[in-house]
Residue, then its C-alpha position, 0 to 999 in steps of 0.5 A: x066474675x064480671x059479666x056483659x049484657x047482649x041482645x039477641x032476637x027473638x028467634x035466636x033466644x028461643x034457640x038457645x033457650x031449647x038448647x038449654x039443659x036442666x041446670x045450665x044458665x044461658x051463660x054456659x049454654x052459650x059457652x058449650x055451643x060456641x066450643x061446638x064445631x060443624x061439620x064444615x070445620x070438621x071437613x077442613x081438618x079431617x083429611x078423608x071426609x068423604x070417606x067418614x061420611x061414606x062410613x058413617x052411611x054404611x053405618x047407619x044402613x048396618x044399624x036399620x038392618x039389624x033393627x029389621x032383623x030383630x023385629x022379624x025375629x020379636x014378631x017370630x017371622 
């Protein structure tokens, strides 16, 4: 496999370089964050983003409730 050099700033080698998991070179670094989408690209394609995110508060809001309710109930309250 042929390969290319790229210059990248400091900061942006630093980024990648937390990114980087145990075993990956920054070849496949670059390659699984550049298959990545955001949120924004997300938004245009799924056509009730509102709704998700509404979703995934509610979400998030059931979960801290649970997790009060189970440490209430580990300190016998």
């Amino acid at each position: 496999m042929s390969t290319k050099t790229i210059s990248v700033d400091e900061e942006a080698y630093e980024q990648l370089r937390a990114r980087k998991r145990e075993g990956e070179s920054f070849s496949d670094v670059v390659k699984r964050l550049a298959g990545e989408r955001s949120w924004d690209e997300i938004v245009g394609i799924w056509p009730d983003a509102d709704d998700l995110e509404e979703a995934i508060e509610e979400g998030r809001e059931r979960s801290r409730q649970r997790s009060d309710r189970i440490a209430e109930e580990l300190r016998g309250e």
